[in-house]
Legacy VTK file of the C-alpha trace (Angstrom):
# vtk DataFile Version 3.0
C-alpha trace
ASCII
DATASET POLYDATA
POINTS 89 float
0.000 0.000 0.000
1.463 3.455 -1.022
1.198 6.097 1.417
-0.844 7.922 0.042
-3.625 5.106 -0.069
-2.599 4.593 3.671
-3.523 8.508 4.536
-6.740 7.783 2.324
-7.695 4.857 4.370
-7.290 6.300 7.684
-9.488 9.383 7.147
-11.946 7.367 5.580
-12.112 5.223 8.654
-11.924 7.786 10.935
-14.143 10.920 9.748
-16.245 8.806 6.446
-15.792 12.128 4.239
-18.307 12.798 1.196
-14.947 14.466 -0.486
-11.429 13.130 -0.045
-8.706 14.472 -2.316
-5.169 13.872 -1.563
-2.483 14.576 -3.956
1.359 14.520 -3.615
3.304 17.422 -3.655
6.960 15.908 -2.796
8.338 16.503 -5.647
8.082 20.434 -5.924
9.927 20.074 -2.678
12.862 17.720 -3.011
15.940 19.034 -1.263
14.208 20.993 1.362
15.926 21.373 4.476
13.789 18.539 7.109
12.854 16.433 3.728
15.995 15.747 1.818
14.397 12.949 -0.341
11.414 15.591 -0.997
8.766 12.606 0.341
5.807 13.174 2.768
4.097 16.653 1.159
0.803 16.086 0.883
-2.105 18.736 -0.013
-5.766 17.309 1.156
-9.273 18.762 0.904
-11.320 17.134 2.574
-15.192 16.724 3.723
-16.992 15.331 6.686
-19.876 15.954 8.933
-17.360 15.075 11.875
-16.401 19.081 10.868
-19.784 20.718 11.865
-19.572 23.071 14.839
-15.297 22.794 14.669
-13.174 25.646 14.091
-10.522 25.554 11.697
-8.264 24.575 14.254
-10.485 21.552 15.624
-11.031 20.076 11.917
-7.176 20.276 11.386
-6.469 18.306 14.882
-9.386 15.755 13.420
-7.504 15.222 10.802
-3.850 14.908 12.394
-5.340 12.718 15.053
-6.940 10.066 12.165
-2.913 10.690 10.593
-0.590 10.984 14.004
1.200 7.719 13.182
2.139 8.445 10.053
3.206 12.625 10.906
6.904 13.252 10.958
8.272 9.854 10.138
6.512 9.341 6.597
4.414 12.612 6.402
6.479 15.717 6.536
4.336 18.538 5.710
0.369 18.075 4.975
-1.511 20.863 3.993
-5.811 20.547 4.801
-8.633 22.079 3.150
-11.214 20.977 6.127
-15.326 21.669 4.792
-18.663 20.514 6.246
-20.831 19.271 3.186
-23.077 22.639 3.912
-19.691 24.390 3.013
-18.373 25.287 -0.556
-15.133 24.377 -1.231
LINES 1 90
89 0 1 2 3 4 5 6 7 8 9 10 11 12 13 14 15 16 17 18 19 20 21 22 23 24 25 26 27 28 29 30 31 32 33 34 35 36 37 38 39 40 41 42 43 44 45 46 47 48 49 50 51 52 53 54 55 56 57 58 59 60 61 62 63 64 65 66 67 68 69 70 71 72 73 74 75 76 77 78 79 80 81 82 83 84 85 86 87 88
């Protein structure tokens, strides 16, 4: 399983999103002091009812909780787009 598929699979299991779209960005950033080998930079936008009534801050610690294994050891940077489905994106 790629880890990208392995980021997919734990936010689907732990906030069942309507919208999950993760791309890799590790290769605009190869060489960067903290990620050497350019791996772990991941953009997400995601959506979930698990969102409603958070603050941005709250849906980002959702979605680092559902992630925490996998942050700074195979994920170096992730950047989160966090919606309600009652939100536009």
């Amino acid at each position: 399983m790629s880890l990208k598929d392995e980021i997919e699979a734990c936010l689907q299991q732990a906030l069942s999103p309507s919208v999950l779209d993760l791309w890799d960005e590790s290769d605009e950033h190869k060489g960067h002091a903290g990620a050497a080998a350019g791996g772990g930079h991941f953009h997400l936008i995601i959506v979930s009812e698990a969102f409603a009534g958070q603050a941005r801050v709250g849906r980002h610690r959702l979605v680092y909780d559902a992630v925490k294994h996998l942050m700074h050891t195979r994920i170096h940077a992730l950047s989160i787009d966090a919606k309600t489905p009652s939100e536009s994106l």
